[in-house]
NUTORKE-634149 format. One record per atom (N, C-alpha, C): y, z, x. Coordinates in steps of 0.001 Angstrom, whole numbers, plus 500000, padded with zeros to 6 digits. Layout:
! residues N
YZX...
This chain:
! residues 448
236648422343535030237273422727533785236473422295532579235914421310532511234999420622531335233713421537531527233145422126530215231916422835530090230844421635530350230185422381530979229124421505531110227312422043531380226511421677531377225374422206531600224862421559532577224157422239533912224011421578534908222596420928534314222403419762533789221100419153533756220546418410535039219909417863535322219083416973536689220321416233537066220705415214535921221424414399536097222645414657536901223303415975536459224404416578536927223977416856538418223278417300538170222758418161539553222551416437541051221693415682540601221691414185541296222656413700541493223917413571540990225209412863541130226189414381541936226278415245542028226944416260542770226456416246544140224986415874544132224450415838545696224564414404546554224527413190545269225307412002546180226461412039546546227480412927545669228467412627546083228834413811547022227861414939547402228018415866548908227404414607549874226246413803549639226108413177550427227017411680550914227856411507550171228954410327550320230189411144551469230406412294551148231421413054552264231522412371553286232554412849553744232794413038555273233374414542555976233224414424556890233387416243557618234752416238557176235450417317556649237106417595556404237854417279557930237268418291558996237796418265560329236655417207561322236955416686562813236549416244563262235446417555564164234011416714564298233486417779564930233695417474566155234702418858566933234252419083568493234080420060568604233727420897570391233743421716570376234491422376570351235991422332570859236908423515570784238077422668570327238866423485569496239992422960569053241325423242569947241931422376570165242679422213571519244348423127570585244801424309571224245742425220571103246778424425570275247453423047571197248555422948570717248271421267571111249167420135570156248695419150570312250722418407570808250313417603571360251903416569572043251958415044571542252089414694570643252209413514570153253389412516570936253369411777572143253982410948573036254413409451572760255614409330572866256030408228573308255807406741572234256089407483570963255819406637569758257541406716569159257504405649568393258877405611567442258702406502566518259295407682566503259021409089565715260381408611564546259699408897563154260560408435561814260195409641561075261292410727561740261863412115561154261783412268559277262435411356559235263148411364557437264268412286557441264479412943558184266027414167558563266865413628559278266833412200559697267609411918560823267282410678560951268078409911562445267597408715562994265930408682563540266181407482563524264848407606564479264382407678565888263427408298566326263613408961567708262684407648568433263668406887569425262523405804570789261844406668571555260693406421571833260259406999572896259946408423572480259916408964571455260008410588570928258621411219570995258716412561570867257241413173570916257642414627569851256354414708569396256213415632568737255312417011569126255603418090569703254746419412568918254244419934567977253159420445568439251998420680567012251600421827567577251681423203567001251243424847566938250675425561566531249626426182566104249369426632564714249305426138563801249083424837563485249467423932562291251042423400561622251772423618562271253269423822562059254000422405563140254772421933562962255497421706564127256286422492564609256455422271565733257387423560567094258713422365567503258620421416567679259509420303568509259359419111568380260533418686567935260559417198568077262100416487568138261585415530568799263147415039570242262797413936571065263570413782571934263036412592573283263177413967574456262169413503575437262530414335576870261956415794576105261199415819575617260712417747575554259673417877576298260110419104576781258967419372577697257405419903577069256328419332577492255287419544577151254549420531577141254270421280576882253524422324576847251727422464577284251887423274578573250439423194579741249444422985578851249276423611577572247687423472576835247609422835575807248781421788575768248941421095574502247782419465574892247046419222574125246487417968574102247544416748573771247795416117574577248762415017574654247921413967573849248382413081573022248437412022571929248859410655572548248874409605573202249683409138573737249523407334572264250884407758572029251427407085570267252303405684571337252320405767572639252942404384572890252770403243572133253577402597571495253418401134570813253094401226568876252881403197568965252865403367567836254464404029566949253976404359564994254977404879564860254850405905564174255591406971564264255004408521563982256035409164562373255464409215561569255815409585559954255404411126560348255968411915558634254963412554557924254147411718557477253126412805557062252448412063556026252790411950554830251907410739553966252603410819552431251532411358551778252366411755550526252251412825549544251928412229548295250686411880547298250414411628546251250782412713545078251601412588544482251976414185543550251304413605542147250739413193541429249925413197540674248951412067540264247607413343540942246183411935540879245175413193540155243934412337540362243209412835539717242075413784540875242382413565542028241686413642543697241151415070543110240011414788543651238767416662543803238228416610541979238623416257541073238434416036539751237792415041539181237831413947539555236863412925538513236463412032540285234779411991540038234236411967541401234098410238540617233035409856539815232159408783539061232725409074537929233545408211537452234333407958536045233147408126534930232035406947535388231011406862534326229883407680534064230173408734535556229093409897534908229928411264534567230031411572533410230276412839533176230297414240533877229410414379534294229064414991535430229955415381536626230417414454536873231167414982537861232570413928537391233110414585536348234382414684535904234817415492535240235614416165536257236502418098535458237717417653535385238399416459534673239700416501534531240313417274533584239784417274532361239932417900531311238856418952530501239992419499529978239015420682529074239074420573527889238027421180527054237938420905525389239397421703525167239749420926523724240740421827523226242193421257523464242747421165522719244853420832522643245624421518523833245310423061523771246264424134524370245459424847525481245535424449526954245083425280527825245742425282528840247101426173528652248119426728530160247175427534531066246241428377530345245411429402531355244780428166532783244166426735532395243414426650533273244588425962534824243656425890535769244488425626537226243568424804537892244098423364537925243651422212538762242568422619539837243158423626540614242586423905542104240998424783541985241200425314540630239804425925540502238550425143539993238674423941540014238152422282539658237565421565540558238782421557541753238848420422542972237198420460543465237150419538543924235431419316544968235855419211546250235955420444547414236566419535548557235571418341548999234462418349548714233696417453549444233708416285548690234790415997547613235004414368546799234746413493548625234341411785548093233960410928548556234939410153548869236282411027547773237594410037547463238746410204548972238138411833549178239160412351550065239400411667551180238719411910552005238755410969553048239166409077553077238668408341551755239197407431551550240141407330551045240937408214550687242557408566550859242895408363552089242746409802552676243622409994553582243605408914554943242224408526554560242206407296556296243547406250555540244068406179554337245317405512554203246915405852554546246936407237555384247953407718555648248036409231554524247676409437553373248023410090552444247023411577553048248108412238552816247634413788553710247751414860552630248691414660551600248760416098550585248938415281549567248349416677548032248133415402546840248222416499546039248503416273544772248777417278543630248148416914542586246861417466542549246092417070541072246187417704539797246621416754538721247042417292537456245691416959536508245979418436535726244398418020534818245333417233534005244239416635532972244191416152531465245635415086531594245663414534532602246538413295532906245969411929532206246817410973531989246367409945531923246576408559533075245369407870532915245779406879534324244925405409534079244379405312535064243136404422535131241848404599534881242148405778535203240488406656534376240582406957532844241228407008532098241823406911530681241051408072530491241268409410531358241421410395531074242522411340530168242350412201528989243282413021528685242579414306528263243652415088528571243301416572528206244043417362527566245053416793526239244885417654525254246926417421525144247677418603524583248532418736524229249648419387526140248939420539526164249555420980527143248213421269527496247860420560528962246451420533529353246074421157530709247183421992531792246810423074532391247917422990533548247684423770534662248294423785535887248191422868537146248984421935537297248723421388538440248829421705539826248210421270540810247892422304541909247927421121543039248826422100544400249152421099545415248373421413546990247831420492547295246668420304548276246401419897549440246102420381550519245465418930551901244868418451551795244862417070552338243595416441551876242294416824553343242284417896553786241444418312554531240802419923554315239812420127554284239605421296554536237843421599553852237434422727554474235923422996553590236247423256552544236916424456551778236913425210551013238296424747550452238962425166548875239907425163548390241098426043548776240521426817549122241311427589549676242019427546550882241200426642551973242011426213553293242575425341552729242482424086551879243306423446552111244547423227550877244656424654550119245851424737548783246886424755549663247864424415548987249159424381549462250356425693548521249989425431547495250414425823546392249429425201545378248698426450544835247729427169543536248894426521541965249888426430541658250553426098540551251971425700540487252187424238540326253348423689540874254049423101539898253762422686538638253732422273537220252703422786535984253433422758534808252504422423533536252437421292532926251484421092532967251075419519532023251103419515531198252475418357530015252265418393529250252548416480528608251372416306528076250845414922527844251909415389525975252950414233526126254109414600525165253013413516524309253535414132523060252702413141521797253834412056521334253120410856521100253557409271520862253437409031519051254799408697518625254164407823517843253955406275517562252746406596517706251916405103517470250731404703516123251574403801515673250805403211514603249452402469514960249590401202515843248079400847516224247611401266517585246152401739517288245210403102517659244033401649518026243771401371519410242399400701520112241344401881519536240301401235518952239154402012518464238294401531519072237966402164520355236552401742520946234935401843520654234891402207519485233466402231518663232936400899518372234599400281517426234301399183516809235178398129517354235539398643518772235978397253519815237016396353518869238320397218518244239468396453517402240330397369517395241585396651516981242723397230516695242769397912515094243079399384514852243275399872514037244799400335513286245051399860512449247175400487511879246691401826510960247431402462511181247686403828510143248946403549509758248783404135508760250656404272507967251253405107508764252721404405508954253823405274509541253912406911509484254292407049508250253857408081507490253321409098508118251719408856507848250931409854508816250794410138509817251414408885511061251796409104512208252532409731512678253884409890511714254915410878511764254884412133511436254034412582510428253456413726509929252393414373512018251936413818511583250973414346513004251515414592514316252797413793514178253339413769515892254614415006515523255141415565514590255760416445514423254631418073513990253905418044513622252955419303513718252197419399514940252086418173516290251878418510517359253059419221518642254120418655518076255849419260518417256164420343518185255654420816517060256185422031516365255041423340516972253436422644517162252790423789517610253217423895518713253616422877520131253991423244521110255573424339521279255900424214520183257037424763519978257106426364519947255910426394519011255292427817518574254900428610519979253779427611520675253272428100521609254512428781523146255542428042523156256237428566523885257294429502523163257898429595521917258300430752521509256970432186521625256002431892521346254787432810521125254807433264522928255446432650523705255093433141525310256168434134525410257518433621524942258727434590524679258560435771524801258000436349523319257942436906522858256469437995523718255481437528523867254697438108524823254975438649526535256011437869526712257061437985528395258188439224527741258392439483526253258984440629525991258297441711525872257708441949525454256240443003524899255530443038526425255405442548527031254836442628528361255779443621529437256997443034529540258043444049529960258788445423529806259119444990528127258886446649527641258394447068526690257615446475526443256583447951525813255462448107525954255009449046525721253448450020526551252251448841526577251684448607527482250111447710527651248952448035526436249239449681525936248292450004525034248881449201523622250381448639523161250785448049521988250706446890522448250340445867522985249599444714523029248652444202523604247933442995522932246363442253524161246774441665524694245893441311525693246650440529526901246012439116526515246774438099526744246723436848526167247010435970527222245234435182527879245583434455529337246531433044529341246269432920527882247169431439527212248795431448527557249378432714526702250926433016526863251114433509527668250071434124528651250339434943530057250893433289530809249761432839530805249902431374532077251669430661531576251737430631530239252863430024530079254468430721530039254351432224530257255227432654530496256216432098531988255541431520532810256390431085534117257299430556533424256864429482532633257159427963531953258878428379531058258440429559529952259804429696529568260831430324530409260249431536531554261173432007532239262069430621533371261547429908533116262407428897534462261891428977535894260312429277535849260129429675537171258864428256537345258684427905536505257705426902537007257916425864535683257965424729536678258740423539535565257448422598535183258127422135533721256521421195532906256933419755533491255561419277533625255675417981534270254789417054533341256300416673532091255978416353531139255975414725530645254328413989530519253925412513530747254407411866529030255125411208529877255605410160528719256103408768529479256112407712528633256610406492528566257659405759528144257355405704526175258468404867525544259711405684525659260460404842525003262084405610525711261890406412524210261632406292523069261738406803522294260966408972522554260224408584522851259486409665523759259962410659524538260766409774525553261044410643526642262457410655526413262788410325525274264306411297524499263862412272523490262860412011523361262690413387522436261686414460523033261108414327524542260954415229525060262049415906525987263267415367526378264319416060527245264908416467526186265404416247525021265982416875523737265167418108523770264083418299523667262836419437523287263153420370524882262812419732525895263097420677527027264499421462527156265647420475526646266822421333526732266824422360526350266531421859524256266791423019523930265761424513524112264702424094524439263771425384525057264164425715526429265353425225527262265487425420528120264062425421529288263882424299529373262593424201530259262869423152531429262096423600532500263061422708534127261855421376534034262022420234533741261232418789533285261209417965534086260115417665534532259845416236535440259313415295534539259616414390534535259314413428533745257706412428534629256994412392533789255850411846534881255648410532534062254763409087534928254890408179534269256262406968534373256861407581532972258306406958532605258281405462532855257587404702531822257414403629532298258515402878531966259438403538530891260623402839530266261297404297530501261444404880531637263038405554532094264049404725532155263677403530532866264885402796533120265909402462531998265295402876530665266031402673529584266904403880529167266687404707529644267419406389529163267714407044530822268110405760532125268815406590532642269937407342532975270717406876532399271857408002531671271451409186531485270823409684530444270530410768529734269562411308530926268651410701531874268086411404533100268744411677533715270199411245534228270873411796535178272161413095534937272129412984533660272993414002532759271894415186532737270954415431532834269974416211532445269298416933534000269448415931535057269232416154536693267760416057536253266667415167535362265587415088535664264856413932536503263877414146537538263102413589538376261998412970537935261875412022538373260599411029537421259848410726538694258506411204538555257235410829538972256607409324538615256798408274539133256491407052538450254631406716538864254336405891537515253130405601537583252866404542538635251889403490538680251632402693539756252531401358539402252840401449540641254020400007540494253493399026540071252243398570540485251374397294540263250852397539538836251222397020537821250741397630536849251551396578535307251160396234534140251443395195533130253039395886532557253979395543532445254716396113531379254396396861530358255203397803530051254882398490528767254926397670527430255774396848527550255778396038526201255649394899526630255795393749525390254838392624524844256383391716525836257559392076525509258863391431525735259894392261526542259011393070527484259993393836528845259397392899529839260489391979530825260262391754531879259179391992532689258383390986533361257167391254533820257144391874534973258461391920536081258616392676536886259506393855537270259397394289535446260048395646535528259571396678535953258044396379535749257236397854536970257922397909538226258596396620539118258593396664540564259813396364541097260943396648539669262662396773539724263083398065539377261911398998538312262439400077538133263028401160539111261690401116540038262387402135541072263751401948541649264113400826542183265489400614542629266639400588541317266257400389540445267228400761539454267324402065539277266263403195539029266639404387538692267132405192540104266914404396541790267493405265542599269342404882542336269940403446541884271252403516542093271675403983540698271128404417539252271322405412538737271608406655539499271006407099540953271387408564541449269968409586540834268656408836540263267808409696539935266892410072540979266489410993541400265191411218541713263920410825541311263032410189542513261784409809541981261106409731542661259502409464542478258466409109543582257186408601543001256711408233544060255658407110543427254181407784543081253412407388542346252261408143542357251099406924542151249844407487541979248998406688541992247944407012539942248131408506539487248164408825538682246071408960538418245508409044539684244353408519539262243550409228540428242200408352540922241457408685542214241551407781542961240975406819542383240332405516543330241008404561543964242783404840542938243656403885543395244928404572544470244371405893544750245489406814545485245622406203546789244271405434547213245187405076548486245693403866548944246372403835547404247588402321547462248589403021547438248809404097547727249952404614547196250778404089548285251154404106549415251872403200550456252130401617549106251070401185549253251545399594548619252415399655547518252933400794546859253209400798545434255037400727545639254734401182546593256492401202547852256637400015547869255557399646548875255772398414549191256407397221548529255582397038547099256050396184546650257199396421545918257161397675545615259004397938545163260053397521546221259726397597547265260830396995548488260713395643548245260185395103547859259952393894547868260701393231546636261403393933545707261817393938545022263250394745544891263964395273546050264878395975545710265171396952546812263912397438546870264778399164546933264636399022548307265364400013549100265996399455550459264336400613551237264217400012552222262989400568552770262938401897553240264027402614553610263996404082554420263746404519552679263969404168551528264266405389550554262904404751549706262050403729549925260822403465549589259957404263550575260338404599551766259417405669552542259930407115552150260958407651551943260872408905551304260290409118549717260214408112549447259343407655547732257748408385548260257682408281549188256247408378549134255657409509550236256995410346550593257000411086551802257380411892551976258763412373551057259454413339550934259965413874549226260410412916548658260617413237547487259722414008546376258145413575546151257664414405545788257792415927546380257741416091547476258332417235547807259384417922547408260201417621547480261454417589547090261384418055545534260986417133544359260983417298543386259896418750543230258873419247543736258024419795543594258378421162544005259367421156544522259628422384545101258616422824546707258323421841547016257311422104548206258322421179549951259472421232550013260328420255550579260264421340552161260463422561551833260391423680552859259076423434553468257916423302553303256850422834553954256681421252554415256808420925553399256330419223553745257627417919553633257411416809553827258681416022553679258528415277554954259106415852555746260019415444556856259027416463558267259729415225559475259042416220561345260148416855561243259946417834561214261038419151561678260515420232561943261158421370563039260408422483563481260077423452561719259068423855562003259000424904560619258227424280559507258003423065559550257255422254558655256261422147559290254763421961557924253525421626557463253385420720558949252579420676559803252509419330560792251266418648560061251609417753559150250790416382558314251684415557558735251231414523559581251779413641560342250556412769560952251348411200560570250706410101560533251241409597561705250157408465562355250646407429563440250280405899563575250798405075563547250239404191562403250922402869563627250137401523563646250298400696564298251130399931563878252205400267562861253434399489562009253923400083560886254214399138560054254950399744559191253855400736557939254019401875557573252849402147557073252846401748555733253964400787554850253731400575553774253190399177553848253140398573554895252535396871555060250941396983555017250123396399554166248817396639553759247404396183554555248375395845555685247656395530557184247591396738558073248907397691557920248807398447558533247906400009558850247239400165560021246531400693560276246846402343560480246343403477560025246319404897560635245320404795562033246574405049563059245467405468564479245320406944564505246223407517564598246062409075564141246179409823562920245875411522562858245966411668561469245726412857561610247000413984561284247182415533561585247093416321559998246657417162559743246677417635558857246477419214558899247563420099558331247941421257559265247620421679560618248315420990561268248467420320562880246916420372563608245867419743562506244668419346563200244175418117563327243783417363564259243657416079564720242472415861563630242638415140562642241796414820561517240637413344561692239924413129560973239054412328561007239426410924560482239459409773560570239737408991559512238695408031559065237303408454559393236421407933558921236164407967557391235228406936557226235472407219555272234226406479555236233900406454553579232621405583553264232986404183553327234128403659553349234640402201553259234285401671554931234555402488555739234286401873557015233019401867557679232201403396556977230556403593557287230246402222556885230469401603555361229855400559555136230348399447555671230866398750556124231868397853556746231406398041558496230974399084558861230240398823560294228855398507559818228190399071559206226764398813559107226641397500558804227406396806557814227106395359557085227710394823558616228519395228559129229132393975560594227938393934561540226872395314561508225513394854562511224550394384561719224797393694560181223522392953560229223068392118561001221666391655561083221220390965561858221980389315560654221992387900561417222569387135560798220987386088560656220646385527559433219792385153559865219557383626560792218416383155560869217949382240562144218944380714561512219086380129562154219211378541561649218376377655562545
């Protein structure tokens, strides 16, 4: 999405990081029809949990799962004894296939020049061959939803309403094997007002008058305002009347989903002051709102649960928003906003830190929230919220087969992926963390 000119430089850092890869699929020779996952503690998320259970794998799909099913003659048997069998989890907003090397330009397409770009779409960005992927997914994490012009750890942003986010496997050559769904949200990075502005030129804190802060954060409100009346009105003229009495406009084209109610903004905010005056703004435009971030929901959950909006939370491990909020309100919120009755799920909001996303549970359990609904935090609910719940979530016949097998609990930070399916293909879990980590274990040690 970021213009760029392929100089040397560009060109040198795109080929380390083809050369940092790992293969999407495992190389063999033939890919075995149908796969039988045996005799592991199978943890549905639809149900109890199955002793002794096994799973079918078809076409990429699951076919069966139960105790006592009969196996199928050409299915490659799995044998998960002593293990325990998930979906996989679901990162719903990182930065994955988009920002490879933070510090080289080059290979960072998070964002695009410019305030207003509904036209652009995450997935036409992605790198399948990021370095990141695989050191994801050897963490359990199998599908991921990358949002442009997010903000995170990469202190990336991209603008006002900064494009389409797009939902993914974390396996495949091409973008195209492994999309899930091409456009699943619009991003929209809600404007703050804030008086002191970090100026990294001159490494200090800068104050502006109130004043002008308020002036600026209401003419950024008001153009977004414009921009979705201006889609209206183009979703009318588009319908009835003739193609020859208007241009076609890829801006209000992309954002027409947005006012019709067919594709909801997944709109990043924090202070509570914020994220009441972006659900005020969504009402009255009638727009379907995920709240992403929400580092102070816990303060307006009322008004989230009156409203039925779902909050995407940032990384649990992470400083308070303010100087005098509780220091372990990052890792009480979640269990507070689930016995509010809200919807939520955990995210990682970034690249490098996506495959903590298990730990971010973790330590919220550790703090509260009861453990089966810290594993749908990270397993089903983005689904759920995303509109992607019919594919992914939960082992059930008819669903995505992304399914993990794991030597314990998979949010305990000891715990290991032994297997790893990703549209029901026996996946790789090699990564650059372990290439390097065998090579340094055969150094030679020297003499004494």
């Amino acid at each position: 999405m970021k213009i760029l000119n392929l100089s040397s430089r560009a060109v040198l850092a795109l080929v380390l990081a083809a050369s940092l890869a790992v293969p999407a699929w495992p190389q063999t020779a033939a890919t075995p029809a149908a796969y039988a996952i045996k005799g592991g503690k199978v943890f549905t998320l639809a149900g109890a949990p199955i002793d002794n259970g096994t799973v079918i794998i078809r076409d990429g799909k699951i076919v069966a799962v139960g105790a006592n099913i009969a196996i199928p003659q050409d299915a490659q048997v799995i044998d998960a004894t002593g293990l325990e069998v998930y979906p996989g989890m679901f990162d719903p907003i990182t930065q994955i296939g988009l920002n490879e090397v933070s510090a080289v330009g080059a290979t960072v397409d998070v964002s695009e020049l410019g305030d207003y770009n509904p036209e652009l779409v995450a997935a036409t960005a992605v790198n399948p061959a990021s370095a990141h992927i695989p050191v994801t997914r050897a963490n359990g994490i199998t599908e991921v939803i990358a949002a442009p012009g997010t903000t995170g750890f990469d202190l990336q942003s991209g603008g006002l309403i900064a494009g389409q986010a797009s939902a993914f496997n974390l396996a495949g050559w091409t973008i195209d094997e492994m999309q899930i769904n091409r456009s699943v949200a619009m991003v929209i990075n809600w404007p703050t007002i804030q008086t002191s502005t970090f100026d990294f030129a001159s490494f200090s804190v800068k104050e502006k008058p109130y004043a002008d802060v308020k002036k600026e954060y209401d003419k950024s409100v008001n153009a977004l305002s414009d921009w979705l009346d201006r889609a209206r009105h183009y979703a009318q003229a588009k319908e009835k009347g003739s193609p020859a009495l208007y241009e076609r406009d890829l801006k209000l084209e992309a954002l027409v989903p947005v006012v019709e109610g067919k594709l909801p903004v997944l709109v990043i905010a924090d202070q509570e002051r914020d994220i009441r005056n972006a659900v005020d703004f969504c009402t009255k435009k009638n727009l379907k709102m995920i709240l992403g971030s929400g580092a102070e929901a816990w303060k307006v959950k009322e008004l989230l649960k009156e409203k039925k909006i779902p909050v995407v939370l940032a990384p649990t491990n992470r400083l308070p928003e303010q100087e005098d909020t509780p220091y372990d309100k990052p890792y009480t919120e979640p269990s507070e906003l689930l016995a509010a009755g809200i919807p939520f799920a955990f995210s990682s909001f970034g690249t490098a830190f996506s495959r903590r996303l298990p730990q971010y549970a973790g330590t919220a359990e550790a703090y509260g929230l009861p453990h089966d609904e810290a594993l749908k935090a990270v397993m089903l609910n983005a689904a759920q919220i995303f509109g992607l719940a019919d594919q992914l979530g939960t082992l059930e016949p008819g669903k995505l087969a992304n399914v993990i097998a794991t030597n314990g609990d998979p949010l305990e930070l000891q715990t290991q992926v032994r297997y790893l399916f990703i549209k029901g293909q026996l996946t790789s879990t090699d990564d650059k963390h372990r290439d390097l980590y065998d090579q340094y274990r055969k150094r030679p040690q020297p003499a004494r």
